[in-house]
C-alpha positions in Angstrom: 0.0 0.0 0.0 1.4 3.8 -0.7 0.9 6.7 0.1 -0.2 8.7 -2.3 -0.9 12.7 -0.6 0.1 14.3 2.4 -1.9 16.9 4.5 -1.2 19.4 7.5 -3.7 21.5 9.3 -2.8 23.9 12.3 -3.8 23.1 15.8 -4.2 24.0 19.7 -2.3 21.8 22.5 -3.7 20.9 25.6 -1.6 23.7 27.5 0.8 26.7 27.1 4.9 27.6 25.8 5.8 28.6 29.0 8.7 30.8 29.2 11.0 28.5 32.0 14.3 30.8 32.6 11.4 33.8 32.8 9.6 32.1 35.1 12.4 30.9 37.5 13.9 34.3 37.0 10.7 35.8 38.7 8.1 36.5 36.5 5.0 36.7 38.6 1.6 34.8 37.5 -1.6 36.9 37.2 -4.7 34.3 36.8 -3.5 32.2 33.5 -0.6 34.4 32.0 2.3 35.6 33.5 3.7 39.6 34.1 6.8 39.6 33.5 9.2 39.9 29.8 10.5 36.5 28.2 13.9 36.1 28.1 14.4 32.8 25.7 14.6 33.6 22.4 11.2 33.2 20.0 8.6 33.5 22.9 6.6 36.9 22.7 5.3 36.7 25.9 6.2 34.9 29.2 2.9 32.8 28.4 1.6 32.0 25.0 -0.9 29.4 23.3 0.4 25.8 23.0 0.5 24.8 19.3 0.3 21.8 16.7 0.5 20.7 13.6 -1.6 17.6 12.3 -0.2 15.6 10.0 -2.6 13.4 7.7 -1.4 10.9 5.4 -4.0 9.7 2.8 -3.5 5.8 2.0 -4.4 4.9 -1.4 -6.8 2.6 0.3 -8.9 6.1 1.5 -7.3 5.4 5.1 -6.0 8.2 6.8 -3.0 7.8 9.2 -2.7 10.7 11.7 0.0 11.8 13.8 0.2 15.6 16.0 3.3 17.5 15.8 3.5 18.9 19.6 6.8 20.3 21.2 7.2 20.3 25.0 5.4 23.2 27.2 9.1 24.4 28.1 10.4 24.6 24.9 13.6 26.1 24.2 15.1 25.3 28.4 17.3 23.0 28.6 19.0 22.2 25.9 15.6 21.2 23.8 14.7 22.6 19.8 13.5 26.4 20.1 9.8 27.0 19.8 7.6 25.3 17.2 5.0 27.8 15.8 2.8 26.1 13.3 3.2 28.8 10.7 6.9 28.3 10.8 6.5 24.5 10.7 3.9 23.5 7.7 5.6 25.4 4.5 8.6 23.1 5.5 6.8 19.7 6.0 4.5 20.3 3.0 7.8 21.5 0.8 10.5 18.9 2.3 9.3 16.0 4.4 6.0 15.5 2.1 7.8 14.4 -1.3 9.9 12.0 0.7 6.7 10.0 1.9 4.1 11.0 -0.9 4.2 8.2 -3.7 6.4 5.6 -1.3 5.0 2.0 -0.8 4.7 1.5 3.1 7.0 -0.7 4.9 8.2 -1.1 8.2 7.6 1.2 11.0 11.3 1.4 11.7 12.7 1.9 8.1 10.4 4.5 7.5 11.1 6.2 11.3 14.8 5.8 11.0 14.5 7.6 7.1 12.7 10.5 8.6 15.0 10.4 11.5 17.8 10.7 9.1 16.4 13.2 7.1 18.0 16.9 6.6 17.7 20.5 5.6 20.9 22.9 5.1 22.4 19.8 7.2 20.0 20.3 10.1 17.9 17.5 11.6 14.5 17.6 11.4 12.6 19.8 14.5 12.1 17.2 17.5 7.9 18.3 16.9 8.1 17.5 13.5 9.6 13.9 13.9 7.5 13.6 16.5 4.4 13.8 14.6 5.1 12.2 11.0 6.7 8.9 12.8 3.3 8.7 14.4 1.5 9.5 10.9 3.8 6.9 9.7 3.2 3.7 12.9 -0.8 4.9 12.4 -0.2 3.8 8.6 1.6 0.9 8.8 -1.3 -0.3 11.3 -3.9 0.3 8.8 -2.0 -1.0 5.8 -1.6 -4.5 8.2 -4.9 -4.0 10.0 -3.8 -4.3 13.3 -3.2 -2.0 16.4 -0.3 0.1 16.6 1.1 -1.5 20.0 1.1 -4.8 17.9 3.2 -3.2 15.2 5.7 -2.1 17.9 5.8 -5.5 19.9 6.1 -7.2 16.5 8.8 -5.2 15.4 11.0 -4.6 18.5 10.2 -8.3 20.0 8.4 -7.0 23.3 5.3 -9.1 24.2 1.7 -7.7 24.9 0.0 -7.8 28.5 -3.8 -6.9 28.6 -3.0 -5.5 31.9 -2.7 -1.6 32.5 0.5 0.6 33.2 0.8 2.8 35.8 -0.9 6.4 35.0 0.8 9.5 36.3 -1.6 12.6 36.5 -0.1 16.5 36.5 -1.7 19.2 38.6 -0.6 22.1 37.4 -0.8 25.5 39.8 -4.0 23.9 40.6 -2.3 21.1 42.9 -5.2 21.3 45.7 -8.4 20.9 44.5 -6.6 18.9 41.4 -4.9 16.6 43.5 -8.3 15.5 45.0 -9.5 14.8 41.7 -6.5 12.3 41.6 -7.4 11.1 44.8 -11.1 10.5 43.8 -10.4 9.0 40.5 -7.8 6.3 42.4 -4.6 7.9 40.2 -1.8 5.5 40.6 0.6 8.2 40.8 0.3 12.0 41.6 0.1 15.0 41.5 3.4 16.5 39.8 2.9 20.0 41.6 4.9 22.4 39.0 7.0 23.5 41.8 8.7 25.8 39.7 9.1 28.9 42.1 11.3 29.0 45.1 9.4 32.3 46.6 5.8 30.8 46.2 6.1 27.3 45.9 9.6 25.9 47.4 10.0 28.0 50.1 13.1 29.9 50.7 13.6 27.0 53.3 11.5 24.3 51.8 9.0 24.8 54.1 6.5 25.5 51.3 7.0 22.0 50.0 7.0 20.1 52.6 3.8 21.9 54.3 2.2 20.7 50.8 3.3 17.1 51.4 2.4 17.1 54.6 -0.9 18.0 53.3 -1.2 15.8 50.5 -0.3 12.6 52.5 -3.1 13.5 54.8 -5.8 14.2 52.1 -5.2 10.9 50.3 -5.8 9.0 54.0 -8.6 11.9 54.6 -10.3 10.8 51.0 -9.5 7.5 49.8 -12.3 4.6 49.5 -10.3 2.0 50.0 -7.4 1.5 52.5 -5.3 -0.3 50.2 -5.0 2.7 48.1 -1.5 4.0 47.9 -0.5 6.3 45.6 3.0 7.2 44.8 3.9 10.9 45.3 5.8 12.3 42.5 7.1 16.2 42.6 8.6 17.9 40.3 11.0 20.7 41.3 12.1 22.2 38.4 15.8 22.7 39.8 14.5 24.4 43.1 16.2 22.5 45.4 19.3 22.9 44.6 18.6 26.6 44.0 17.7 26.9 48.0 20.2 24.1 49.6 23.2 24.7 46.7 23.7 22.5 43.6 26.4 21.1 44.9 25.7 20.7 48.6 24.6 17.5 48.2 24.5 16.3 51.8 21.9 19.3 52.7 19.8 18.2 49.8 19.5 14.7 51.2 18.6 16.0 54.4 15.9 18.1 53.1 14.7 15.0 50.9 14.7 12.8 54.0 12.3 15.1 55.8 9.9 14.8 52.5 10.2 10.9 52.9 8.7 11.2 56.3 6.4 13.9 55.5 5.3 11.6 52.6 5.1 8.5 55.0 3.0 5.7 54.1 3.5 6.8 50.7 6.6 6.1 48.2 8.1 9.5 47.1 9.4 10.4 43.9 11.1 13.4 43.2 11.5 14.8 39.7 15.0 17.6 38.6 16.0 18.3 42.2 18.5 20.5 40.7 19.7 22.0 37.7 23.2 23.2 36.7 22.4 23.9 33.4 25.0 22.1 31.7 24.5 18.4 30.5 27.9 16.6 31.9 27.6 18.9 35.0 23.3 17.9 35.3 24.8 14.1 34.9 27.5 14.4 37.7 25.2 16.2 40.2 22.0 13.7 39.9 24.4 11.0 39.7 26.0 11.6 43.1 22.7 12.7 44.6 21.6 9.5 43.9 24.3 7.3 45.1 24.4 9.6 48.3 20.3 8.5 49.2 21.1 5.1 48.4 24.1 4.9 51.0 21.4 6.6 53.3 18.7 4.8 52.8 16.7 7.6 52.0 13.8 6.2 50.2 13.6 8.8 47.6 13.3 8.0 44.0 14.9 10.7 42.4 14.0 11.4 38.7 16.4 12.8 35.7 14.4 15.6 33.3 16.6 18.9 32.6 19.2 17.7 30.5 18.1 14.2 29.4 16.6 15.0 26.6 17.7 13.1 23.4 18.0 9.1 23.2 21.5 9.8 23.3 21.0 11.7 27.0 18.8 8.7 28.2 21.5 6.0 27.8 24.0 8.7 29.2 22.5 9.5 32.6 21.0 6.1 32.7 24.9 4.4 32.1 25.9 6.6 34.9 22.8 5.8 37.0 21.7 9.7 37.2 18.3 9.2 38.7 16.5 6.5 39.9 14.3 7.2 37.1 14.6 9.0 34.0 11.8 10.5 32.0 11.2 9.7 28.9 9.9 12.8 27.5 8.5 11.9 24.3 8.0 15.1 22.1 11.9 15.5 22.8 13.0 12.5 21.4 11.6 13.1 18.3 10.5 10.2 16.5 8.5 8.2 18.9 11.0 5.5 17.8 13.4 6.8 20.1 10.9 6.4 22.8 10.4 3.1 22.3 14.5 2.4 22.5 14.8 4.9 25.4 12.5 2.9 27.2 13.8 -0.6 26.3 17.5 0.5 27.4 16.6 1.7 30.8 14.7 -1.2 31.4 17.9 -3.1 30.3 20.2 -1.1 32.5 17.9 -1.9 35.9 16.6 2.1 35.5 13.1 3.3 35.6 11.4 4.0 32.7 8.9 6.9 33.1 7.1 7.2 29.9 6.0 11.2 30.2 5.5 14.0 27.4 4.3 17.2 28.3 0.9 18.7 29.1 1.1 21.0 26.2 0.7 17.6 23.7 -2.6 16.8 21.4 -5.4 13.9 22.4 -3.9 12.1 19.4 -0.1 12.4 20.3 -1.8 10.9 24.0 -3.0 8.4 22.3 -0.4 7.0 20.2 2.1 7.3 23.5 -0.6 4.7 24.8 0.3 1.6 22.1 4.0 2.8 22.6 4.0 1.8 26.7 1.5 -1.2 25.9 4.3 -2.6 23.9 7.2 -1.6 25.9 6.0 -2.1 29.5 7.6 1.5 31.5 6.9 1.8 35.0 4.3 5.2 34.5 3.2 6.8 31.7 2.1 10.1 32.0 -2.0 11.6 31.7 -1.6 14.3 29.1 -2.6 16.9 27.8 -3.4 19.6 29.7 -3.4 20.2 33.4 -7.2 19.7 34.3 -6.4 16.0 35.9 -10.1 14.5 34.2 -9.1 15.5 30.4 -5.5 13.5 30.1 -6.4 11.1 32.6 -9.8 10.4 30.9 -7.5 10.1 27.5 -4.8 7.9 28.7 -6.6 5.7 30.7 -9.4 4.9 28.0 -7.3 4.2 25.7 -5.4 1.7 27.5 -8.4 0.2 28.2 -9.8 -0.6 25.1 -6.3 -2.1 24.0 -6.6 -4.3 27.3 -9.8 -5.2 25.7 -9.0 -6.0 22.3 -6.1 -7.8 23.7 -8.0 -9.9 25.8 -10.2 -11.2 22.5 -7.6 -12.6 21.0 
């Protein structure tokens, strides 16, 4: 089967480009936006509208494969691709990627990701989004042209076997992280609430004491609300470098100490803690998590700690997970680019005795959700996370369906 036209059509995300250095510089949040000017290059505001870029591929069957371009809510931090703006992105993919797909007979998902993966302009790669996108245009279309789901391609192709059994889901509270967090709680989330604890002043706590009053909290309202006493959730923060911004990047014995009281704040419940700090440098990022980790560890400070900022690329995964940087890394897809690489990202830290945390980014599509689903079905990570958005019912409702009904197709065979 061939394709035999290619179509793109703008979009909205599920969130916001957020503006990360602004924000951790001090920008100040008034309702939804932010005051404050943006200091990384292509945002025009601190705050903007999240955006996408559908990708269609028409089969010559009538089929249409479908596949969301989407970049990361912090784009342009970190060492990730600079800000994906759909009227930047759709002259390119209609002049450039389109007559390398348009008119090709359809193979195998991983020729056809590893061609677009390998594909160039003035001697550039491809935009993360934009690989991003097409490869799922292009595992949507080999599924059709076979008839089968797209977790089946993957477990066919990479030799992973399918479980109709469900994967942990992670939900993302946003600012919201009180009244969101009880939807968690009320909706028996298997792993909560994320907490964008992305400001020492109003969030950390010049001491930490803003944290750990919120965990304190949190572990109370999950015994306060839960149904059933065998509930237990695992608590999952992400810090967005503030720790280390308060205790010292490199003070590593005063950010164990801090984390320790968060274990027992946190007690029943297992704690995860997600970029504890930042030293904006990759090697440097590596080091510091690295020996962070090995420091709890010799402790026995129950902590999961969890590698974002810096581990970016497939390349970055097997990197910080060689060096055991983090307990757990995340596996944030839209970074990787072709959801290939999220399918060996998560294979390798599963080899190497890491955690595989199968995440994305709240600003993502339904469809890019979606397809992330029949990418953890076949791969098995430990949590994969509810997107898009930060409204708790919308990704979770997303996510979790769509696990479900593979579970139940699964289950017919």
């Amino acid at each position: 089967m061939k394709i035999i036209k290619g179509v793109c059509s703008p979009g909205r995300t599920g969130f916001f480009f957020d503006d990360q250095r602004a924000i951790k510089e001090g920008a100040v949040a008034d309702g939804s936006a932010y005051k404050g000017s943006p200091v990384t290059p292509g945002f025009s505001a601190v705050r903007q509208a999240g955006e996408s870029i559908s990708v269609m591929l028409v089969l010559e069957d009538g089929q249409v494969a479908h596949g969301d371009c989407a970049a990361v809510q912090y784009s342009g931090a970190g060492g990730r691709d600079p800000l994906f703006l759909a009227k930047d992105f759709i002259p390119l993919i209609e002049e450039h990627v389109f007559p390398a797909l348009v008119g090709r007979e359809i193979t195998t998902f991983r020729q056809m990701a590893d061609a677009l993966e390998a594909m160039t302009i003035n001697n550039q790669p491809l935009h993360t989004a934009i690989r991003y996108g097409i490869s799922q245009a292009i595992l949507d279309a080999v599924a059709k042209s076979k008839k089968q789901m797209m977790c089946q391609v993957i477990a066919q192709e990479y030799g992973t076997r399918l479980i109709a059994s469900p994967i942990p889901i992670f939900t993302q509270s946003g600012d919201n992280r009180y009244d969101n967090s009880d939807k968690m709680i009320l909706k028996g989330a298997h792993v909560l609430p994320h907490g964008l604890i992305n400001n020492v002043k109003t969030k950390l706590g010049e001491k930490g004491e803003l944290l750990l009053e919120y965990v304190t909290w949190l572990r109370n309202r999950i015994l306060d609300l839960r149904l059933d006493n065998n509930y237990a959730p695992i608590l999952h923060l992400d810090v967005y470098g503030t720790i280390g911004i308060v205790f010292g990047n490199d003070n590593y014995s005063a950010m164990a100490d801090y984390l320790a009281t968060l274990e027992k704040a946190a007690a029943p419940f297992k704690l995860r803690i997600e970029g504890p700090m930042d030293v904006e440098d990759r090697e440097q990022q590596m080091i510091a998590l690295s020996t962070l980790t090995k420091l709890l560890d010799e402790r026995n400070i129950n902590v999961e700690l969890v590698a974002d900022e810096w581990c970016n690329t497939l390349e970055d995964i097997k990197y910080f997970a060689d060096n055991k940087a983090g307990h757990m890394v995340q596996i944030k897809t839209p970074d990787l680019g072709g959801i290939g690489n999220t399918v060996e990202a998560v294979l390798y830290c599963k080899e190497k005795g890491v955690g595989a945390y199968q995440g994305g980014t709240c600003n993502e599509t339904d469809r890019s959700a979606q397809i992330c689903v029949h990418l953890a079905m076949a791969t098995r990570p430990v949590q994969i996370l509810a997107k898009p958005g930060m409204g708790v019912d919308e990704g979770y409702m997303i996510v979790n369906n769509e696990m479900q009904r593979i579970i139940a197709l699964l289950k017919q065979d």
